[in-house]
C-alpha positions as CSV (number, residue, x, y, z in Angstrom):
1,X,2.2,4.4,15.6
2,X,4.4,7.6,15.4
3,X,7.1,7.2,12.8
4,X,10.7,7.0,14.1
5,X,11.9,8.9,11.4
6,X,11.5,12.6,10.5
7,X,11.1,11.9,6.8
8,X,9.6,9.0,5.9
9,X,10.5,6.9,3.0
10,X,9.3,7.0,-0.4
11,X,6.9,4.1,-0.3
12,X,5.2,5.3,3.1
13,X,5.0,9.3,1.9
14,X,3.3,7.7,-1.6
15,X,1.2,5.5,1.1
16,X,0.6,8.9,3.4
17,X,-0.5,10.8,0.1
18,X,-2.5,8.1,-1.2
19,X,-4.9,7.9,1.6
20,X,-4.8,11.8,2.4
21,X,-6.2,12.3,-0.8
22,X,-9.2,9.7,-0.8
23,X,-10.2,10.5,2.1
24,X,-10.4,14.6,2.1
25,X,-12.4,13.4,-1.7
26,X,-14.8,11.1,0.3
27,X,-15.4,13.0,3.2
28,X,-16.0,16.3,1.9
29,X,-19.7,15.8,1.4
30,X,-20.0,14.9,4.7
31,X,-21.0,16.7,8.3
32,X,-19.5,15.6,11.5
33,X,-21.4,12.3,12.5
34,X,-21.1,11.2,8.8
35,X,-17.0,11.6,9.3
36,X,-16.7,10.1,12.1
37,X,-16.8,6.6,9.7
38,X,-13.7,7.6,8.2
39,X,-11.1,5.0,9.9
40,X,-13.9,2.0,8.5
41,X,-13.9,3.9,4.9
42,X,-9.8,3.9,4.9
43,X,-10.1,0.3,5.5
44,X,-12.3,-1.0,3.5
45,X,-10.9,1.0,0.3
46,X,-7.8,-0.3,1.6
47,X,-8.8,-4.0,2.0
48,X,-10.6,-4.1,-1.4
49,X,-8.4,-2.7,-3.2
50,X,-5.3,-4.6,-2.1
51,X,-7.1,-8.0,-2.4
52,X,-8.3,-7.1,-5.7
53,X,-4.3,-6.0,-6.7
54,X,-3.5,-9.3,-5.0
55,X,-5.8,-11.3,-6.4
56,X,-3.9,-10.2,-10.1
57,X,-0.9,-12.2,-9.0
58,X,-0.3,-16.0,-10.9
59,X,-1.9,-18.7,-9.1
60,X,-3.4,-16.5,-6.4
61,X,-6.9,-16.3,-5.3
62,X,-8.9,-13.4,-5.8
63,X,-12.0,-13.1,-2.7
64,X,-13.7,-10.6,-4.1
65,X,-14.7,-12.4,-7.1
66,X,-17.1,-14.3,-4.7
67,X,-20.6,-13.1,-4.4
68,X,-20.3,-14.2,-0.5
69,X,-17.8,-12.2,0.1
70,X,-19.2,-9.0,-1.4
71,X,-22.1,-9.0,0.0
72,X,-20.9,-10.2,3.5
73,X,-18.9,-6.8,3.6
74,X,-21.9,-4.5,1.5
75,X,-24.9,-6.0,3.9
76,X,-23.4,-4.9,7.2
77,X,-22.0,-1.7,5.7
78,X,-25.3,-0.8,4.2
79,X,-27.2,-1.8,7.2
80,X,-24.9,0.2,9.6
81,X,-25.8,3.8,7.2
82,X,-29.7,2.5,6.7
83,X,-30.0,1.6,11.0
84,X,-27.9,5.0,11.3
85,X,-30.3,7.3,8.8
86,X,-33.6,5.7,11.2
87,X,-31.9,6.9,14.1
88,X,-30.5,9.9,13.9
89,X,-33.2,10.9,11.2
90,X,-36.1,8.7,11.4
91,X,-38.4,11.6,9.6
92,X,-36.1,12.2,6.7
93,X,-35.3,8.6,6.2
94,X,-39.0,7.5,6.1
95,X,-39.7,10.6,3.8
96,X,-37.2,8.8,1.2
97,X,-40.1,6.4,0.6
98,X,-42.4,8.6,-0.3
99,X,-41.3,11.8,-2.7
100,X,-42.9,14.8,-2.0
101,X,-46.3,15.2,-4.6
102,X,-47.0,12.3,-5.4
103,X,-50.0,11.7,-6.3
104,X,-52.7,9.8,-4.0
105,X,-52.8,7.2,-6.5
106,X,-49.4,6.3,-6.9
107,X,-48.8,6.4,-3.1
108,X,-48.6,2.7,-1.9
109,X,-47.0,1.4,-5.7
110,X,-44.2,3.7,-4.8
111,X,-43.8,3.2,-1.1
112,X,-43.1,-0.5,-2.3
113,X,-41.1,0.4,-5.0
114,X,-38.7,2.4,-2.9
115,X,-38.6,0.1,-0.6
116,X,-37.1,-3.1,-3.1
117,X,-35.2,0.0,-4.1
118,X,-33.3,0.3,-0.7
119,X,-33.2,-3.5,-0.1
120,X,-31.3,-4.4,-3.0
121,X,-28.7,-1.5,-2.9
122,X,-26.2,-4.0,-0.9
123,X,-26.8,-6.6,-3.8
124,X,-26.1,-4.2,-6.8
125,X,-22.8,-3.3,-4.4
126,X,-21.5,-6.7,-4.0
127,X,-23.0,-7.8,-7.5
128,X,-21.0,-4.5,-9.3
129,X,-17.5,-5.6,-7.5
130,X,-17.7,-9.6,-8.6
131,X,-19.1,-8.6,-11.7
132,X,-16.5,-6.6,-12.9
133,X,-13.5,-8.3,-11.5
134,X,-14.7,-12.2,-12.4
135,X,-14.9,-10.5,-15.7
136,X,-11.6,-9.1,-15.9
137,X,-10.0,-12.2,-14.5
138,X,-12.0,-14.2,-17.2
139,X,-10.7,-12.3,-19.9
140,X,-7.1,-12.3,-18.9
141,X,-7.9,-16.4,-18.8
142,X,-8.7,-16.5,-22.1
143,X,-6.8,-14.4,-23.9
144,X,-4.2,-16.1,-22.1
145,X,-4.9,-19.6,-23.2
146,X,-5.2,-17.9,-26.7
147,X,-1.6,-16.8,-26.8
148,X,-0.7,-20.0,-26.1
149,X,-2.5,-21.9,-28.6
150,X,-1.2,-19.7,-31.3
151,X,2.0,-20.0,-31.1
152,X,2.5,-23.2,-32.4
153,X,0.6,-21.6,-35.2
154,X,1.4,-17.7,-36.1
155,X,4.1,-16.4,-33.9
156,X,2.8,-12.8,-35.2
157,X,-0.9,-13.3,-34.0
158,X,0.4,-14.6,-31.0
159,X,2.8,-11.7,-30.6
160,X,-0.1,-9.3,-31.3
161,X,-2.5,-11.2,-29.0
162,X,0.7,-10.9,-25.8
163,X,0.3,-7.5,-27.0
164,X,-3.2,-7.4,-26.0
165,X,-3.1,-9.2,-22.8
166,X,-0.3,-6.9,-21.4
167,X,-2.6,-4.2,-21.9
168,X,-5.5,-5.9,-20.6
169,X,-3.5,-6.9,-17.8
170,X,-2.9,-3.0,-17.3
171,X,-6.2,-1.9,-17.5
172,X,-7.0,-4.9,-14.7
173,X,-4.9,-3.2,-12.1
174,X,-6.4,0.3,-13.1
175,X,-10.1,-1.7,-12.6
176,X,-9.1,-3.4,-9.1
177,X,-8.3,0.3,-8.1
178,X,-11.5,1.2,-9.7
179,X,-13.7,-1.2,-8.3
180,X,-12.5,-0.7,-4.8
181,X,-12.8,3.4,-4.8
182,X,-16.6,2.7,-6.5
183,X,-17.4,-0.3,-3.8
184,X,-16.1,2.3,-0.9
185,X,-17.4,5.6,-2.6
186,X,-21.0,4.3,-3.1
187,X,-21.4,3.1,0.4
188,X,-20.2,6.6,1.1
189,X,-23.1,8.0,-0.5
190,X,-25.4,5.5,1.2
191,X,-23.5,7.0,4.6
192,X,-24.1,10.8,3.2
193,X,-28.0,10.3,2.4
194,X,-28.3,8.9,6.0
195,X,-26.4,11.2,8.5
């Protein structure tokens, strides 16, 4: 909708500038058909990165630390440049299989090769985003449960370990931002190599 106002607020210009910014750094590689994806690129960034900030609140559930999840968003996504790259550019994305001078040899060990190579790019998508923030979560977890078994016992080592999870806690948001501009920019990539 058209804003009401002539100058927006502080959160919504920070918002504005935000998404300005990813997407003239994602769409840059790409021509006019590969652009054209933009709007489902916002989201997605969008959506995975504000579950993932979310997901860093107490007692709140985190969905991309499921494997289901993940891959029900990177199957389709992946599918949708793969199904695009066959029909806009069925000779180019067949030629992918098979790198130019190969030798005759080599020819059907690397057909299949590159072929488990393209089917398990949505897997190593969804696997990188639990991976990373079933990891983080873990850590915060036990370092956590640290601090609060030490201070019974040192109140300096469990100062020093607070220390550490506030800072891990930190880096955590910087990763959930991370993970969702990696998740989004990769399947970029997968758009750019297919349009």
């Amino acid at each position: 909708p058209t804003p009401s106002r002539l100058i927006n607020n502080r959160l919504i210009s920070i918002q504005q500038w935000l998404i300005q910014l990813t997407s003239k750094q994602m769409l840059a590689i790409h021509n006019q058909k590969g652009r054209t994806w933009a709007l489902m690129l916002m989201s997605l960034i969008l959506f995975i990165g504000s579950t993932n900030l979310l997901g860093l609140l107490p007692h709140s559930f985190t969905p991309t630390t499921q494997l289901s999840m993940n891959l029900g968003m990177a199957i389709p996504l992946w599918a949708g440049t793969v199904i695009t790259g066959f029909r806009y550019k069925t000779k180019a994305s067949l030629a992918h299989f098979l790198p130019q001078g190969t030798p005759l040899p080599l020819i059907p060990m690397l057909v299949v090769i590159e072929t488990i190579s393209l089917f398990i790019q949505p897997m190593a998508l969804a696997v990188r985003l639990t991976a990373n923030i079933t990891a983080g979560h873990l850590l915060i977890h036990l370092i956590g449960g640290a601090t609060l078994a030490l201070i019974n016992i040192s109140a300096t080592t469990a100062f020093i370990t607070f220390i550490i999870l506030i800072l891990l806690t930190i880096l955590e948001f910087a990763v959930a931002l991370i993970q969702a501009y990696v998740f989004t920019l990769l399947v970029s990539l997968y758009l750019h190599d297919n349009t």
